[in-house]
VEXTORVO-424064 format. One record per residue (C-alpha): y, z, x negated. Coordinates in steps of 0.02 Angstrom, whole numbers. Layout:
<atoms>
Y_Z_X
...
</atoms>
This chain:
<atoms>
581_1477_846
393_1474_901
420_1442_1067
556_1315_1024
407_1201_932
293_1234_1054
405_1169_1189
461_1023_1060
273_977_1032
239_958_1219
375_862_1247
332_749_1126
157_729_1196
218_647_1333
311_523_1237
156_491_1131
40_448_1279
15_281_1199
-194_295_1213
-222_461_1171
-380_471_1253
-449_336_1148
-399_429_1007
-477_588_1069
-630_506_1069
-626_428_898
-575_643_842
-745_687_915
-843_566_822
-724_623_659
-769_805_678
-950_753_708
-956_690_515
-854_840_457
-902_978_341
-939_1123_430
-826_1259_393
-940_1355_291
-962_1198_174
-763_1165_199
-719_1368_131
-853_1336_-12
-776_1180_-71
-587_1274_-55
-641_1422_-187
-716_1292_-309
-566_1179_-316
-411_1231_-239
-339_1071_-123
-508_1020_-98
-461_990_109
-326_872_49
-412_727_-75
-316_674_-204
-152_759_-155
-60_865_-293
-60_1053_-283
110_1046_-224
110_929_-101
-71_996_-30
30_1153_2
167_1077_115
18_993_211
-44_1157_229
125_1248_304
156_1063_423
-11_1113_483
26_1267_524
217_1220_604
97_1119_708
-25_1256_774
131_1351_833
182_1447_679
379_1486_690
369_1582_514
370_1437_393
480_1346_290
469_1160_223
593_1088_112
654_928_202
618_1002_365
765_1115_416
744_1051_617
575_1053_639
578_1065_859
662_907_838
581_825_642
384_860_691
397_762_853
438_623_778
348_634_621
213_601_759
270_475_852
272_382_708
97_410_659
44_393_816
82_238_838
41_175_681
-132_212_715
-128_133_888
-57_-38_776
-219_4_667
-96_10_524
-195_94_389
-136_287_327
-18_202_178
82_104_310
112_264_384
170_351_241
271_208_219
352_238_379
387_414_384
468_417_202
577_287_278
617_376_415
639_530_314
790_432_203
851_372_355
888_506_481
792_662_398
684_626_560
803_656_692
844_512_833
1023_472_809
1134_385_907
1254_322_772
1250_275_614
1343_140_476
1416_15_585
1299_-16_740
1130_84_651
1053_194_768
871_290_784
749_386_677
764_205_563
927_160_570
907_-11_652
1050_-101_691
1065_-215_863
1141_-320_764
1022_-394_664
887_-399_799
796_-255_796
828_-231_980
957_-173_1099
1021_9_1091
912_70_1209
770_15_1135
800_65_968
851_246_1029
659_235_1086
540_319_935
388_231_996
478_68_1006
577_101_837
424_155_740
316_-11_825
455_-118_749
455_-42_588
261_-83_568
296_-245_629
406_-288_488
298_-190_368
146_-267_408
228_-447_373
247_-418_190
128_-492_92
33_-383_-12
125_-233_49
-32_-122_57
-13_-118_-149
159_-87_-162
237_76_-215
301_163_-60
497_150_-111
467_-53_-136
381_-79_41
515_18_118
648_-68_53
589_-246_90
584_-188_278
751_-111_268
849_-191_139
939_-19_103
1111_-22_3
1002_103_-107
834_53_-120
762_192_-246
802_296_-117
643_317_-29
529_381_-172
588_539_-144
516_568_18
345_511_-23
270_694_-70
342_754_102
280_604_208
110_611_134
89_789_174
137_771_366
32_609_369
-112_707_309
-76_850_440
-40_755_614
-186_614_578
-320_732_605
-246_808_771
-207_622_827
-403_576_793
-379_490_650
-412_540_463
-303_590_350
-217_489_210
-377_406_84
-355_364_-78
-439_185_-52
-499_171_126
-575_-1_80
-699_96_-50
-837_204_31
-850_366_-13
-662_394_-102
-609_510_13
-782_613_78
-773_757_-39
-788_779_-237
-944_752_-366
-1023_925_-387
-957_1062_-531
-778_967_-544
-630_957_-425
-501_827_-385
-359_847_-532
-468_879_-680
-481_692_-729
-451_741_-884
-619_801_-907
-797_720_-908
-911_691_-765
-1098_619_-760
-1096_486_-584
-1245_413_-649
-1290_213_-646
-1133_135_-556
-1182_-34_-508
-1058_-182_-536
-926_-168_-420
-945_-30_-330
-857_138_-347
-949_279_-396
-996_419_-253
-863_561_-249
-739_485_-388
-564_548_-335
-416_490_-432
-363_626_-531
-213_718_-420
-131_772_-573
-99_586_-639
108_526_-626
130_420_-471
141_272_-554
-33_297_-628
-107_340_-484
-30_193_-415
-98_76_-535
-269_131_-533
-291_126_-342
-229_-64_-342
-372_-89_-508
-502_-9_-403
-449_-129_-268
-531_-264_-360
-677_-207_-385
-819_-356_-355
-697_-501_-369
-766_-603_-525
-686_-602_-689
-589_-755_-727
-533_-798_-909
-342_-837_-928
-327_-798_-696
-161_-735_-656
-236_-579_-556
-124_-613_-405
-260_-656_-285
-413_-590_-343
-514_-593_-175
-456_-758_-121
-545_-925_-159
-443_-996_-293
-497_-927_-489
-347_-964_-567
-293_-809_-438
-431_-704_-502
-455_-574_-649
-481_-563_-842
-454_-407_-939
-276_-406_-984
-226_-479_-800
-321_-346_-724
-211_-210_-821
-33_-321_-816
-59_-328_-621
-118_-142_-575
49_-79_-663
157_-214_-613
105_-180_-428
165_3_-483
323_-40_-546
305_-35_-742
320_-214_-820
194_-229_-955
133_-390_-1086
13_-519_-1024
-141_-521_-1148
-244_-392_-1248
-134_-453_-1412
15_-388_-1357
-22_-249_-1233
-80_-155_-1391
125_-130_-1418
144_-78_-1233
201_88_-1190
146_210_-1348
10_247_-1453
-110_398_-1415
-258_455_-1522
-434_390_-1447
-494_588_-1429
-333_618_-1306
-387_471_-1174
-311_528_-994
-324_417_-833
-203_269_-830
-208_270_-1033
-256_51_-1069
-413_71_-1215
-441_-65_-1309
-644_-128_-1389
-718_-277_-1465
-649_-331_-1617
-504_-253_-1717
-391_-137_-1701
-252_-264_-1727
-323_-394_-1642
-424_-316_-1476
-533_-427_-1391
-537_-296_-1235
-449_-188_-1116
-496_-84_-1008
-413_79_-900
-449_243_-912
-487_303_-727
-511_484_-766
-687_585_-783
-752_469_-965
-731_326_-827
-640_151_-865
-618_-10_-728
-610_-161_-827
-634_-349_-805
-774_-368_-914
-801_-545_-970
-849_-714_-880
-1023_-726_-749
-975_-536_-719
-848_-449_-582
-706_-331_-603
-821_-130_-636
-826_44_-661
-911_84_-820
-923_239_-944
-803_223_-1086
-929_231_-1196
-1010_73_-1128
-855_-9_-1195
-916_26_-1388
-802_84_-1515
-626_115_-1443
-499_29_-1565
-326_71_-1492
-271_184_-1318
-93_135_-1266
-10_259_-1146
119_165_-1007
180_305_-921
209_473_-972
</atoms>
């Protein structure tokens, strides 16, 4: 079985050849601003995971065994992967050439649960009616003749161009981008997959010179490493980043690994915003663009970040306080919406709990979309739990 990756991995070097060299060079310069390994085992005993930012324990681990399929190991197992000569070559073909496309790490993720649903990662050559290849495209419908579509490199550059089409798809949760590329017969399909194709996204982008999967690649800092005495996962908790100023993120905030999906969702897309400017009565659906009736207020701000992750809420701070269920204001965890200002039955704020005694909020008109300490916000009136 060892051999029988190696062999499989060598092969599939040869199909990846797609500018490796380039990409060599950009590993070089990664490694150059890596922790040394001293540093790297220090930060493991503190806070188990550490290596893999904001992944959960579980799916950290199957990163871990994918990177050790990949240095040769015949010896482990991975649920998902029961052909692994023939899965792992593709898995990085995939990412591969979503880095040469410059799609970012989520777009690859995107891809490879896909592909996962699809054809578990193997290139087939049938399929319902004329589907073919590690995607399923059919000739039919233009994807490209047979040939090409047998083609990983060709099938996964086709995917990305479809994905990359979709407006806002950088926000969406993983089974809803998927399924606007592929309009499956069963669309929920996908989610699934997500824990697996994050964890071989975080293993081959490293030995492709890229990084691995960040929470928020457009926020400095995100994905460097973890504020000192706490670990990613422990959001639950309090930590002291000092003075954040207005909308920026503070240095080593990781959201919390142990928040549901859809949480974690919905804060990345809040943290998004950060420094567009607060809008009173904007829609939130184009908050960096140049029109304000696009941008933020407080209730938008919340309404948007879960909508993008799939969980419908109320459109102002008088009615989200009946959204989702009640939770007492000492039991605050991250994704929880805390309302101030006011009364409790008629809130004149929202903000959400981002884990650590840490809210991002729209605050109010002249200012832009923040991270602030909860306790900035003043008294909290009411905390509404959405999910979970």
């Amino acid at each position: 079985m060892k051999k029988g990756i190696k062999r499989w991995l060598a092969g599939a070097a040869g199909l990846i050849g797609l500018g490796l060299v380039l990409l060599a060079a950009i590993a070089a310069h990664v490694a150059g601003l890596g922790q040394s390994e001293a540093e790297a085992a220090a930060a493991s005993a503190r806070c188990p995971g550490a290596g893999q930012p904001g992944l959960d324990p579980e799916t950290a681990d199957t990163a871990r065994k994918v990177k050790e399929m990949l240095a040769g190991s015949g010896d482990v197992n991975v649920t998902g992967l029961s052909e692994p000569p023939k899965q792992i070559p593709n898995a990085k073909i995939i990412v591969a050439t979503g880095i040469q496309k410059r799609v970012p790490a989520r777009g690859q993720v995107v891809a490879l649960a896909t592909a996962l649903q699809e054809s578990t990662l193997i290139n087939l050559d049938h399929g319902d009616r004329d589907s073919l290849g590690l995607f399923q495209q059919r000739p039919s419908q233009g994807w490209g003749t047979r040939e090409q579509i047998m083609d990983p490199v060709y099938a996964s550059g086709k995917f990305y161009d479809g994905l990359v089409k979709i407006k806002d798809w950088e926000q969406m949760p993983v089974t809803v981008a998927a399924q606007k590329v592929q309009r499956s017969a069963f669309p929920d399909a996908y989610a699934k997959h997500e824990p697996l194709a994050t964890a071989l996204q975080q293993a081959i982008a490293p030995t492709l010179g890229a990084a691995p999967a960040g929470l928020l690649p457009e926020q400095p800092g995100l994905s460097e490493g973890f504020g000192p005495g706490w670990c990613a996962g422990q959001g639950g908790g309090t930590a002291d980043f000092g003075d954040v100023p207005p909308g920026t993120l503070p240095e080593g905030y990781q959201i919390p690994a142990t928040a549901p999906t859809e949480v974690r969702t919905a804060i990345r897309w809040a943290l998004g915003q950060l420094g567009t400017q607060y809008q009173w009565g904007g829609s939130c659906t184009n908050p960096h663009g140049t029109n304000p009736a696009e941008r933020c207020d407080c209730s938008s701000l919340m309404q948007r970040a879960y909508g993008v992750a799939g969980k419908e809420i109320t459109r102002t701070t008088y009615t989200q306080i009946y959204d989702g269920r009640a939770i007492p204001t000492n039991a605050i965890q991250p994704g929880d919406l805390v309302f101030a200002v006011g009364s409790a039955s008629a809130p004149e704020h929202v903000a959400m709990a981002i884990g650590y005694g840490y809210v991002v909020h729209a605050p109010k008109p002249g200012r832009v979309v923040e991270v602030a300490k909860e306790a900035n916000l003043g008294p909290i009136l009411v905390v509404r739990r959405i999910v979970g």
